[in-house]
Backbone as JSON, one array per atom type, in Angstrom:
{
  "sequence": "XXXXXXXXXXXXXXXXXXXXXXXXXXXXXXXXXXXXXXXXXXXXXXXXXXXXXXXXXXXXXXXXXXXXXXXXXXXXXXXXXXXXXXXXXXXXXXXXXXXXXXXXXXXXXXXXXXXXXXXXXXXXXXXXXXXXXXXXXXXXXXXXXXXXXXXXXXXXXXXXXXXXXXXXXXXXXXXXXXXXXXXXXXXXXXXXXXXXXXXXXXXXXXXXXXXX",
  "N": [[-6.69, -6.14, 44.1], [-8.48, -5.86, 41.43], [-7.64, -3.86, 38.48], [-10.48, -3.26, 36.96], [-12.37, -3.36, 38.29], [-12.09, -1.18, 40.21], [-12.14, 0.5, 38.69], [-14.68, 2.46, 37.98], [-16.57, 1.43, 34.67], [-18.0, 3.36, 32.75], [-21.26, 4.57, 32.14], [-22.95, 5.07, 29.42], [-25.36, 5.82, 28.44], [-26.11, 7.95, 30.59], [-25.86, 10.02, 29.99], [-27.63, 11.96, 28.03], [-28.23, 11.55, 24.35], [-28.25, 13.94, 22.08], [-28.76, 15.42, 19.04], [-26.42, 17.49, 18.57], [-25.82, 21.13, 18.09], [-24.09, 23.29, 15.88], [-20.86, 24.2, 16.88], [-20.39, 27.63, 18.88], [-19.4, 31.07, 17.88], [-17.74, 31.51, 20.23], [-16.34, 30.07, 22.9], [-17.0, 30.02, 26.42], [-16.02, 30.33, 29.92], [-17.48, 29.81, 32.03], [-19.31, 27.65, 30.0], [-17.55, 26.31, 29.75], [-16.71, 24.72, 31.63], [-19.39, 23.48, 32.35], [-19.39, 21.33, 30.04], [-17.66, 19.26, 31.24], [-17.08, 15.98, 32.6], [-19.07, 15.23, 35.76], [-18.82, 13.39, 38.81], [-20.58, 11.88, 39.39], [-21.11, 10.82, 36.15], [-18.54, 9.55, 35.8], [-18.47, 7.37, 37.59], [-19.23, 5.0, 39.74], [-18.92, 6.04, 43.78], [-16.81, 7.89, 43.02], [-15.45, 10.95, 43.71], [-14.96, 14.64, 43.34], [-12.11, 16.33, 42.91], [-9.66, 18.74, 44.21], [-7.72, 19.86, 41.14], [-5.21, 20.2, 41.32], [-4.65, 17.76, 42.64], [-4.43, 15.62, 41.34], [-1.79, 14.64, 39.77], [-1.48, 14.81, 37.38], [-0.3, 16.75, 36.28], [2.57, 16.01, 36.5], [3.16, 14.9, 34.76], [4.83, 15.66, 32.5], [6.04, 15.57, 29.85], [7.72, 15.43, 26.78], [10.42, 17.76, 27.26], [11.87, 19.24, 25.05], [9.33, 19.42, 23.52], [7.02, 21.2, 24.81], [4.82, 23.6, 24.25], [2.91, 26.4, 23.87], [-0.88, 26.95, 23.82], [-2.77, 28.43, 21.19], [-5.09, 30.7, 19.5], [-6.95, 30.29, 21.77], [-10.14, 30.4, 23.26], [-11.5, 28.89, 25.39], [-11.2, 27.54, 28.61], [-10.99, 24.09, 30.85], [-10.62, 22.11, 33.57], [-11.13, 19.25, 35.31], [-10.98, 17.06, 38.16], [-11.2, 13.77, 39.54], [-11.3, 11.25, 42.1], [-11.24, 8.02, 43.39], [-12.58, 6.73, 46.08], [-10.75, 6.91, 48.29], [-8.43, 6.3, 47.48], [-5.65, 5.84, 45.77], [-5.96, 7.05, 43.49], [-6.57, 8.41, 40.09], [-8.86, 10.55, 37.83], [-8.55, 12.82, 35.37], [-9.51, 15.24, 33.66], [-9.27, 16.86, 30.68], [-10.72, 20.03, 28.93], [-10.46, 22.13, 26.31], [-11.16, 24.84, 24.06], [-11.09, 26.12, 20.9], [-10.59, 29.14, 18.41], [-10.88, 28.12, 16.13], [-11.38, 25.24, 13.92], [-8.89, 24.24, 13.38], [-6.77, 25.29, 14.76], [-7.33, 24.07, 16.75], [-6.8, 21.68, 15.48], [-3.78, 22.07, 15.5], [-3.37, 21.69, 18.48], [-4.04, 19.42, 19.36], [-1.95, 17.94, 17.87], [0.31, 19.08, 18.55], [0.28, 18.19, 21.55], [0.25, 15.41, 21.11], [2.79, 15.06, 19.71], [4.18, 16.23, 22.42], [4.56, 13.81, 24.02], [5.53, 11.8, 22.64], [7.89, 12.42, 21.12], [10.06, 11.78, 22.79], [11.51, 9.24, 24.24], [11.23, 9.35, 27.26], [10.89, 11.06, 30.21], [12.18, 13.14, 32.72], [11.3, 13.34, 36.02], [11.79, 14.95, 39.44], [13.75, 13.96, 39.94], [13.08, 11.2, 39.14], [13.2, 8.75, 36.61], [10.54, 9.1, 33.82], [9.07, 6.44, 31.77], [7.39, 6.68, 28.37], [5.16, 5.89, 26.2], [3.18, 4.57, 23.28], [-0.41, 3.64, 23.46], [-3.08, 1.44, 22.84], [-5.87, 3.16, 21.22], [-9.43, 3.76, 20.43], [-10.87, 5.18, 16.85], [-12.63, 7.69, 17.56], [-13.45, 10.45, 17.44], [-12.46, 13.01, 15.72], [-9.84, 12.95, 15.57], [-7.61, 11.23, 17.76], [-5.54, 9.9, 19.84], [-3.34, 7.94, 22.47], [-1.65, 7.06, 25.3], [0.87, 5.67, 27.49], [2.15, 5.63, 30.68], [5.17, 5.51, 32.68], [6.24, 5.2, 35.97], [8.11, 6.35, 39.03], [7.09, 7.56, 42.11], [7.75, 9.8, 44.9], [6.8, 9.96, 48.22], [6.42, 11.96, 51.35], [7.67, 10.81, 53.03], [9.92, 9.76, 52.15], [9.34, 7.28, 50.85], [9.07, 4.91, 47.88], [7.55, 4.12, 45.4], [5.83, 2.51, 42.38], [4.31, 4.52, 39.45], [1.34, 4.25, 37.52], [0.13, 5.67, 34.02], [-2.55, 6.85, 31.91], [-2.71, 8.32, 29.18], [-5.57, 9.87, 27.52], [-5.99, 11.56, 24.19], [-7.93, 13.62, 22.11], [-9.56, 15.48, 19.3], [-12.24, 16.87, 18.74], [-13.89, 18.92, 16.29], [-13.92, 21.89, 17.48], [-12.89, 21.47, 19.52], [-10.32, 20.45, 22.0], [-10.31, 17.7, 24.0], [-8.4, 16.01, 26.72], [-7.95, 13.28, 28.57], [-6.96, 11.64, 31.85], [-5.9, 9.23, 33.34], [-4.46, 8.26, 36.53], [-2.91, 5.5, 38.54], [-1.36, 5.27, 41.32], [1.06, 2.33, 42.49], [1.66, -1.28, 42.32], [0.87, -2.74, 39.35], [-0.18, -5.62, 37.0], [-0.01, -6.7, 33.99], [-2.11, -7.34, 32.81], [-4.0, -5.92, 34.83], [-2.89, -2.62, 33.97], [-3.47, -2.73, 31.41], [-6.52, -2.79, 31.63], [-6.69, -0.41, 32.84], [-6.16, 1.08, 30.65], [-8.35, 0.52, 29.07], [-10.3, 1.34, 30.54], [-10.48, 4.53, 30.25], [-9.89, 5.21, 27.95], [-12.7, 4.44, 28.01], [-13.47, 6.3, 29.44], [-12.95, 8.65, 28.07], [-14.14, 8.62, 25.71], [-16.83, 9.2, 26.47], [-16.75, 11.79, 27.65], [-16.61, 13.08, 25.01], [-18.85, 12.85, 23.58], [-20.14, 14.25, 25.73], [-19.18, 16.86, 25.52], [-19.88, 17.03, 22.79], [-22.56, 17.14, 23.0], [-23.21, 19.79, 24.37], [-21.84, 21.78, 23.71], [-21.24, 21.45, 20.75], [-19.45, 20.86, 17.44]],
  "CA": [[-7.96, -5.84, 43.45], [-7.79, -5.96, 39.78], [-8.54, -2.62, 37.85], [-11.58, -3.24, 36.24], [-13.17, -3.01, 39.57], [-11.14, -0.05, 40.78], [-12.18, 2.04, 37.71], [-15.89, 2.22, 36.99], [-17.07, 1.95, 33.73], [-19.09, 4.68, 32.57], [-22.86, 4.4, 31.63], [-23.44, 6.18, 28.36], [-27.17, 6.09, 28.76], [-25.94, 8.73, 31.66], [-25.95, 11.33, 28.46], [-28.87, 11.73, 26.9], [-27.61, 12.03, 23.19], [-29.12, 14.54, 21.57], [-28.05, 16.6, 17.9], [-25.76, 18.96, 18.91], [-25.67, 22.28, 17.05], [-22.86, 23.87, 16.09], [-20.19, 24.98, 17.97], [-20.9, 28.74, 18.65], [-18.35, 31.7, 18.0], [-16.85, 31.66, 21.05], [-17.05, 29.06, 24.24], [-17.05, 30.86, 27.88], [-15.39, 29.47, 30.78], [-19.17, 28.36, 32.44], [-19.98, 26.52, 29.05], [-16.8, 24.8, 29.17], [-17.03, 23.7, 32.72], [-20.39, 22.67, 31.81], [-18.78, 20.37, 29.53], [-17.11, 18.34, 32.09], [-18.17, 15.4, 33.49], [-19.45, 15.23, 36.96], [-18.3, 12.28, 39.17], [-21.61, 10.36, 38.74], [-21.15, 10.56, 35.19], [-17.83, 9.13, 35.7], [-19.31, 6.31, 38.26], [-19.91, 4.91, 41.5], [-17.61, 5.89, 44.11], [-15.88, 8.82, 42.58], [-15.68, 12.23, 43.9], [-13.89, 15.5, 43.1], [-10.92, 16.74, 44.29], [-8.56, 19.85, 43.4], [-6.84, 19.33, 39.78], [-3.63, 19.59, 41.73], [-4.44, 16.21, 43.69], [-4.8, 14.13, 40.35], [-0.9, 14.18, 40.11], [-1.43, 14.44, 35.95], [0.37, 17.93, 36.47], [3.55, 15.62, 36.88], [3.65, 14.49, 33.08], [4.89, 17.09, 31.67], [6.52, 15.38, 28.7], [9.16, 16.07, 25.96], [11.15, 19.21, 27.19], [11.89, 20.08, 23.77], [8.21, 19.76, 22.78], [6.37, 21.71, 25.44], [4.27, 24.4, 23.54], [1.5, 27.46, 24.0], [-1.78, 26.89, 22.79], [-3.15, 29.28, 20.49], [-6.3, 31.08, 19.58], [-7.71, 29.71, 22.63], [-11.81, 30.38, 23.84], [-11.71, 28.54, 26.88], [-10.27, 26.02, 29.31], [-11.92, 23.98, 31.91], [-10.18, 20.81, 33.78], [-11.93, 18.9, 36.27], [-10.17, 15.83, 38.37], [-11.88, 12.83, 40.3], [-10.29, 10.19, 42.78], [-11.91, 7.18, 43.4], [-12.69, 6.51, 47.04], [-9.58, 7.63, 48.9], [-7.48, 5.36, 47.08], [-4.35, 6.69, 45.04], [-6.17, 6.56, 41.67], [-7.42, 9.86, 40.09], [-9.11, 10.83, 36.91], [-8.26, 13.99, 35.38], [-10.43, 15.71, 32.09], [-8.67, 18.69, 30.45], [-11.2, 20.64, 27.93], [-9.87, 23.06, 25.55], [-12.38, 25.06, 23.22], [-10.79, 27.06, 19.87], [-11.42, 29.84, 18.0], [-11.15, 27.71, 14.72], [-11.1, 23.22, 14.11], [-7.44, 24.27, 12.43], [-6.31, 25.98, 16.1], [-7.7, 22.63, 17.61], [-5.76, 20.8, 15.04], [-2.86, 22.38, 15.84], [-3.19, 21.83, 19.58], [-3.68, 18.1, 19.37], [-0.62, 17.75, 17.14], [1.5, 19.72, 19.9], [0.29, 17.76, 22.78], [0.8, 14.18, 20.72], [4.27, 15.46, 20.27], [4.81, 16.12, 23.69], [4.47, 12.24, 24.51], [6.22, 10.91, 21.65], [9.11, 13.17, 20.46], [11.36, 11.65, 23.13], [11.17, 8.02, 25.08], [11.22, 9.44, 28.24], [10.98, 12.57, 30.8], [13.1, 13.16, 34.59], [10.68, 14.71, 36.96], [11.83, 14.54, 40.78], [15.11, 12.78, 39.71], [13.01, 9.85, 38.81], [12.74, 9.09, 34.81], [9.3, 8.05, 33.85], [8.75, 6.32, 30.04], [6.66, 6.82, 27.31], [4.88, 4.42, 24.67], [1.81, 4.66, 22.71], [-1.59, 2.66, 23.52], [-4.35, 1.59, 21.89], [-7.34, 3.77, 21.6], [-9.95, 3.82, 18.87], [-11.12, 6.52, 16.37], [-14.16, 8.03, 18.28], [-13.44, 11.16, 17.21], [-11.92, 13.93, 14.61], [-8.08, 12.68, 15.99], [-7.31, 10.66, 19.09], [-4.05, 9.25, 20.34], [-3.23, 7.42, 23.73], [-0.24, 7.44, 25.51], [0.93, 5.18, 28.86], [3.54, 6.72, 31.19], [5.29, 4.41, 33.69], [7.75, 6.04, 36.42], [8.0, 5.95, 40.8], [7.1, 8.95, 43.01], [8.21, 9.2, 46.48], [5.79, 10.52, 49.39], [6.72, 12.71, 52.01], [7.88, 9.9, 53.8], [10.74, 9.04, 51.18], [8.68, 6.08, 50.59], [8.75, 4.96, 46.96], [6.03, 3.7, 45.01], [5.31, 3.08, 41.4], [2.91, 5.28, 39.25], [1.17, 3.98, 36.01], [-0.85, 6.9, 33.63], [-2.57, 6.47, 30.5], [-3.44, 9.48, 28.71], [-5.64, 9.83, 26.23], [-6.58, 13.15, 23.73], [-9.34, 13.66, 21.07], [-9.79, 16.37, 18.85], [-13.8, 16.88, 18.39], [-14.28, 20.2, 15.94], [-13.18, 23.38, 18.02], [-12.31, 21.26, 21.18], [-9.7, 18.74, 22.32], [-10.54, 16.89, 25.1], [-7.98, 15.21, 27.09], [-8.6, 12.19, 29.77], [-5.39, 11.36, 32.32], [-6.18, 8.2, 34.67], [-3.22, 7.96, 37.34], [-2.99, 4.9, 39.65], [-0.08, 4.94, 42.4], [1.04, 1.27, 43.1], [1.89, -2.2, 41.49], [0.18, -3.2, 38.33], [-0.01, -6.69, 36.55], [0.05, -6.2, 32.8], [-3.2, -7.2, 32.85], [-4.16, -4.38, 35.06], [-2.89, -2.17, 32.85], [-4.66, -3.12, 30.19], [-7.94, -2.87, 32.24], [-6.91, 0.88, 32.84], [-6.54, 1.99, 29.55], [-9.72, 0.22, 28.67], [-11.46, 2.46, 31.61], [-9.28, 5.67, 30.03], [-10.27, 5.05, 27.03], [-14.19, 4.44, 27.22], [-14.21, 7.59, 29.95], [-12.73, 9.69, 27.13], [-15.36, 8.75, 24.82], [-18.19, 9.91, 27.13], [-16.12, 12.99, 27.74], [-16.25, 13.89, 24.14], [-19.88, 12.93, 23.78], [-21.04, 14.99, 26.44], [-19.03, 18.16, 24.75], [-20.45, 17.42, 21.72], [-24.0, 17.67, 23.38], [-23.17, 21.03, 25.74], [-21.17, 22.77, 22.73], [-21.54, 21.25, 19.5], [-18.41, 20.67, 17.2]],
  "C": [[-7.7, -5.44, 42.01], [-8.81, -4.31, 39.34], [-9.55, -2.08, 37.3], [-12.78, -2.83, 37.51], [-12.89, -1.29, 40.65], [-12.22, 1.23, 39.98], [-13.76, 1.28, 37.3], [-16.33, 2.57, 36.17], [-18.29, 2.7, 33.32], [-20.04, 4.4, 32.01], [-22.84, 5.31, 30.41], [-24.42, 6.53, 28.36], [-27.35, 7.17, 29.68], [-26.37, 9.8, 30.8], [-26.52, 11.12, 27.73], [-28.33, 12.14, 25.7], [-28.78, 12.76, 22.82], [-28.55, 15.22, 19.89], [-27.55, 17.34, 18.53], [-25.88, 19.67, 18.02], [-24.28, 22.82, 16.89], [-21.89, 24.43, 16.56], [-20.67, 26.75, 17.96], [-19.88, 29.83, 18.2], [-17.52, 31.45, 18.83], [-17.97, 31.1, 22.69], [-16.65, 30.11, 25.45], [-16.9, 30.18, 28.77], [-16.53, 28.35, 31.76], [-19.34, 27.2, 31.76], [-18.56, 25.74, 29.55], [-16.82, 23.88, 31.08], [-18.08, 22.79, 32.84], [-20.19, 21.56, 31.28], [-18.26, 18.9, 29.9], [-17.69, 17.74, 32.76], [-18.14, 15.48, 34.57], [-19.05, 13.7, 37.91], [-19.69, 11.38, 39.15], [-21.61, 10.22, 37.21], [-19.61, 9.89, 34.93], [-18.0, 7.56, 36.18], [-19.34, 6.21, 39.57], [-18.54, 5.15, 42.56], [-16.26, 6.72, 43.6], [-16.24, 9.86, 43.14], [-14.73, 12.99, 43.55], [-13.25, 15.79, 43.62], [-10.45, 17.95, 43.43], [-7.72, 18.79, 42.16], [-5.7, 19.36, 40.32], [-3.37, 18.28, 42.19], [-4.16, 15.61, 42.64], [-3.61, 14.11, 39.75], [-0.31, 14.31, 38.17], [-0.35, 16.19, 35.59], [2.18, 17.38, 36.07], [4.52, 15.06, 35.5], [3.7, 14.98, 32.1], [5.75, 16.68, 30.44], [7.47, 14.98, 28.4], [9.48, 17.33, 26.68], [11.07, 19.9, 25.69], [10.83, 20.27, 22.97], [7.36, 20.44, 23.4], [5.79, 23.28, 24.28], [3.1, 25.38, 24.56], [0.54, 27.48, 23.26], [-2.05, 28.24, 22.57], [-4.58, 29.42, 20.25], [-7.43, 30.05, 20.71], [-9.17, 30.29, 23.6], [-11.68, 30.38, 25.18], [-11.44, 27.57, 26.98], [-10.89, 25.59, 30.86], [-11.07, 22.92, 32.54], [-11.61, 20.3, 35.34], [-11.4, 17.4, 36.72], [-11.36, 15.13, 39.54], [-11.26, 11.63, 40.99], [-11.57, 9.13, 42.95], [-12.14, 6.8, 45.15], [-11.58, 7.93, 47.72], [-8.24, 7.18, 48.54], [-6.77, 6.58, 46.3], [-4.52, 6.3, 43.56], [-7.4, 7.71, 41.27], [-7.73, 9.82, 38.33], [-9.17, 12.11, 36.73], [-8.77, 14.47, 34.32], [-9.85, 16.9, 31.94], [-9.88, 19.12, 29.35], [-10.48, 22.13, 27.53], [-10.91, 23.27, 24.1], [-11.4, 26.36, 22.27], [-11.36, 28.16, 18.99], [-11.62, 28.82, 16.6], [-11.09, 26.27, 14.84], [-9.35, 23.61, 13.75], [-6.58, 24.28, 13.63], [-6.62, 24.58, 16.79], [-6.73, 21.51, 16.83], [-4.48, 20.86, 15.53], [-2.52, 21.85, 17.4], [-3.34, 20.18, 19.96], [-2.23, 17.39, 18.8], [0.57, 18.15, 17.94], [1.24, 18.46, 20.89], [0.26, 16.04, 22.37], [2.55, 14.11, 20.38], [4.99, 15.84, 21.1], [5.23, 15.04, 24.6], [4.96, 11.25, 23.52], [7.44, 11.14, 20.51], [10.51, 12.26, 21.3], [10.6, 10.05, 23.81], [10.76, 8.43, 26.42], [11.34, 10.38, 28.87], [11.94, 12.27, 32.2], [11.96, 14.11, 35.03], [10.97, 14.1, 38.73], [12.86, 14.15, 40.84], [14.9, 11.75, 39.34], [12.72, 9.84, 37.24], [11.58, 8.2, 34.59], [9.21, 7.75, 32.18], [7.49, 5.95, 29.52], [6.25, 5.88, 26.3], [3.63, 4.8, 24.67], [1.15, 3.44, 23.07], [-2.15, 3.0, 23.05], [-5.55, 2.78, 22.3], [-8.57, 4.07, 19.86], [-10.37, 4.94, 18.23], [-12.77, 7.21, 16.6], [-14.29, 9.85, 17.85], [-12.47, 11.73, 16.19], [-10.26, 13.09, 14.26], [-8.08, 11.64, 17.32], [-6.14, 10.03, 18.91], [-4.41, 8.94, 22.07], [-1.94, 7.07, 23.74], [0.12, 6.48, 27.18], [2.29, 5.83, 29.34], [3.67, 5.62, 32.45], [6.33, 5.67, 34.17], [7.56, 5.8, 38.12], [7.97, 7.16, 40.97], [7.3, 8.06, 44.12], [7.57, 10.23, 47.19], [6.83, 11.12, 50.02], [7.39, 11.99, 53.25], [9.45, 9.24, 53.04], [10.32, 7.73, 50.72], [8.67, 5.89, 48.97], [7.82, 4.32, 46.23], [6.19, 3.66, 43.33], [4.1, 3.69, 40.56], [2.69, 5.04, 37.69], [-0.08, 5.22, 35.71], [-1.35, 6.17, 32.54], [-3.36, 7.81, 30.22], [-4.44, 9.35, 27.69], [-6.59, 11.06, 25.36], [-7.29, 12.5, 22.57], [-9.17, 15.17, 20.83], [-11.44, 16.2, 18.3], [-14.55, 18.86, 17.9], [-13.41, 21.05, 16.62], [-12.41, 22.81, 19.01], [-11.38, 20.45, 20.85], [-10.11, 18.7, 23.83], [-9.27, 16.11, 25.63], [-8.39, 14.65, 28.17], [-7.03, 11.46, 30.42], [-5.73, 10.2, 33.32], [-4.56, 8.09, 35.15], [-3.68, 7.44, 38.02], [-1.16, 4.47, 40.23], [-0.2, 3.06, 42.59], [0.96, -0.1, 42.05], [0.8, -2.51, 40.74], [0.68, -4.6, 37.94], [-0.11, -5.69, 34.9], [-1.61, -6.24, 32.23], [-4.27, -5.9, 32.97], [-4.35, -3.24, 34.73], [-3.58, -1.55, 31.47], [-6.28, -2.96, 30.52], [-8.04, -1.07, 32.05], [-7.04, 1.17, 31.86], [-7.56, 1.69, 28.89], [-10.55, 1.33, 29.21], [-10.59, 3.78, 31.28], [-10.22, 5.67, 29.0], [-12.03, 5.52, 27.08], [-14.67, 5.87, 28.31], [-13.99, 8.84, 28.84], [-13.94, 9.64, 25.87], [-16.58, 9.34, 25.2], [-18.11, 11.33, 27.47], [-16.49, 13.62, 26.49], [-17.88, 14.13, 23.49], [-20.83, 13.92, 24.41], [-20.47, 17.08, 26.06], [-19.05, 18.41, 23.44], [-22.37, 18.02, 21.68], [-24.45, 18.88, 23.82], [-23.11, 21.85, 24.57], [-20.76, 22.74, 21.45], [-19.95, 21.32, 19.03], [-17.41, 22.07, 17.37]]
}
């Protein structure tokens, strides 16, 4: 089943655009959950699960670039699987006290995915390379991660990611799609399309909740 079908693309019309107002002093852990989309605003056939299930925990980087964000508001994540299948969507929000503190925190976490080729997690080494993504916001970068996990079964499997972050004013937004299991290049390419245009609706809908 080819990925385009796997991963449904997101309705924008779902989010009523409206002017946002300015970000406010300081975001609060409600607003920023608020923020996050909901699995019908992701699409048909998605539901939530624990942020531990969505496996995005696992791509943890550069070693030597791992960092602590700073002047940080509030932090919300929220993960979504698609049926029961082994293919999860994962939304991180992160709300600053300043755009500078948000600068900063995009600039860390694009250097966590591109300081080194490659990470070891499990004993298995998974690699790193930049994908496309367009400028929808303040900053954005995209990132694909190839590597094999092995089930509880020693069973091995491979696991394709595509990350992709946005800086929008106070916030960054990141968006993590993980699908367990052979890809075509094609494929691929389908996901980070559906990565991509969910991160745009992501950043949309926390420009509507909480303004820049």
């Amino acid at each position: 089943m080819r990925i385009r079908m796997l991963l449904v693309t997101v309705a924008v019309t779902v989010l009523s655009l409206v002017a946002a107002s300015p970000a406010s002093a300081a975001v609060s852990h409600s607003e920023a959950v608020g923020a996050l989309l909901t699995s019908n605003e992701v699409g048909k056939n998605w539901h939530k699960v624990a942020v531990s299930d969505g496996m995005s925990g696992i791509l943890h980087g550069c070693a030597s670039a791992q960092y602590t964000s700073k002047g940080l508001d509030a932090k919300a994540a929220r993960t979504h699987q698609f049926r029961q299948q082994e293919t999860w969507i994962t939304e991180r929000l992160k709300s600053f006290d300043t755009t500078k503190l948000a600068g900063r925190e995009v600039r860390k976490w694009v250097a966590r995915y591109s300081e080194c080729g490659s990470f070891v997690h499990d004993g298995q080494t998974f690699t790193m390379s930049k994908a496309k993504v367009g400028d929808f916001a303040d900053r954005t970068a995209a990132f694909k991660i190839k590597g094999i996990v092995t089930d509880a079964d020693g069973v091995e499997a491979p696991v394709t990611a595509i990350l992709v972050g946005a800086k929008w004013g106070h916030h960054v937004v990141t968006t993590t799609t993980v699908l367990v299991g052979g890809l075509t290049a094609a494929d691929v390419r389908d996901l980070r399309r559906s990565t991509v245009q969910v991160a745009k609706v992501a950043v949309e809908k926390v420009d509507n909740k909480l303004g820049r």
